[in-house]
C-alpha positions as CSV (number, residue, x, y, z in Angstrom):
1,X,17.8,151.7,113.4
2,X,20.9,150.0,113.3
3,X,22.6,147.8,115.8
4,X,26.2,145.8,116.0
5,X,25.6,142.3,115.4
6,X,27.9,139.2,116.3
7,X,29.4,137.9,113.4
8,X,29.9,134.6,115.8
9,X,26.5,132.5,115.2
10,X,27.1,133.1,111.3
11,X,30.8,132.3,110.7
12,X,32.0,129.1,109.2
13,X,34.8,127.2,108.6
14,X,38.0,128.8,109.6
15,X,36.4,131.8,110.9
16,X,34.1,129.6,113.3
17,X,37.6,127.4,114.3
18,X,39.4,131.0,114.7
19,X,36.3,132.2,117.2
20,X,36.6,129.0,119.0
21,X,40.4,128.9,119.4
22,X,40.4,132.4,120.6
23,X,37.4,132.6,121.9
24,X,38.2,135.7,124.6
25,X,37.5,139.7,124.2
26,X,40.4,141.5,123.3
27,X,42.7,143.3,125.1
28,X,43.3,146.3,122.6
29,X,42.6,147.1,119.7
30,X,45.5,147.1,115.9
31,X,44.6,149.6,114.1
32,X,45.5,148.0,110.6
33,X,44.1,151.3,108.6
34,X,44.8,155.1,107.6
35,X,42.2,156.2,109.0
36,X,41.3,157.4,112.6
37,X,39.6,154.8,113.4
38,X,38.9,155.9,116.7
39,X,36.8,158.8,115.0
40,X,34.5,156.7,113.7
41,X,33.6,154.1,116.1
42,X,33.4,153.8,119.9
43,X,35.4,151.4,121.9
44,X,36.0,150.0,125.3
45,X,39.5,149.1,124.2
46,X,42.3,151.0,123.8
47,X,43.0,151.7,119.9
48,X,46.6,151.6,118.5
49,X,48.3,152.3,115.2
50,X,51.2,150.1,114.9
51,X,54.2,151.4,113.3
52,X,57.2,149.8,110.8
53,X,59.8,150.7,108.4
54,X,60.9,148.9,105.8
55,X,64.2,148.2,105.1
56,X,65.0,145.9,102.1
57,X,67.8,143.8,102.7
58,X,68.7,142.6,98.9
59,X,67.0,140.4,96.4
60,X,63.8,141.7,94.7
61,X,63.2,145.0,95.5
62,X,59.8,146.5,96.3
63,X,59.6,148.4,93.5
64,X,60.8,146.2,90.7
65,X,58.2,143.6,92.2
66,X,55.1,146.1,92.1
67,X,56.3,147.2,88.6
68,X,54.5,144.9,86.1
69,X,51.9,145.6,88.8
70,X,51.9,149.4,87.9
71,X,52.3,148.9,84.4
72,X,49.3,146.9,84.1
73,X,47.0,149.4,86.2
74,X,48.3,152.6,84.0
75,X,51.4,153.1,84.5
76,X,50.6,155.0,87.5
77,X,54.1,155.2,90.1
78,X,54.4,154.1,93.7
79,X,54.9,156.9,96.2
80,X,58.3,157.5,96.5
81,X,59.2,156.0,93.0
82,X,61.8,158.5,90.8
């Protein structure tokens, strides 16, 4: 049988500073995934999904930064690239 175990006693370096700094319970929890998380595990805390937009505001542009990225994985497009 399984059982959720506290990653506390094991962590080290800034993992063990980061548990020690915050060492509360949270308050809620970000839901930093696609999937319903909520589905899949239980939780006293309220789960959210945040949600953004992008909006590029000149320079380098998304795309043409992810494209030798693209080109090197197969040429495959980014959603929403023509």
């Amino acid at each position: 049988m399984s059982a959720i175990r506290s990653p506390r006693p094991f962590a080290v370096g800034s993992i063990a500073e980061t548990f020690a700094r915050y060492a509360r319970d949270c308050d809620v929890v970000v839901r930093g995934t696609p999937i319903d998380l909520a589905r899949l595990i239980r939780s006293r805390h309220p789960i959210r999904h945040p949600t953004y937009r992008l909006e590029e505001a000149g320079g380098v542009l998304l795309a043409d930064a992810l494209e030798p990225i693209v080109a090197a994985a197969g040429g495959v497009r980014p959603l929403g690239a023509v």
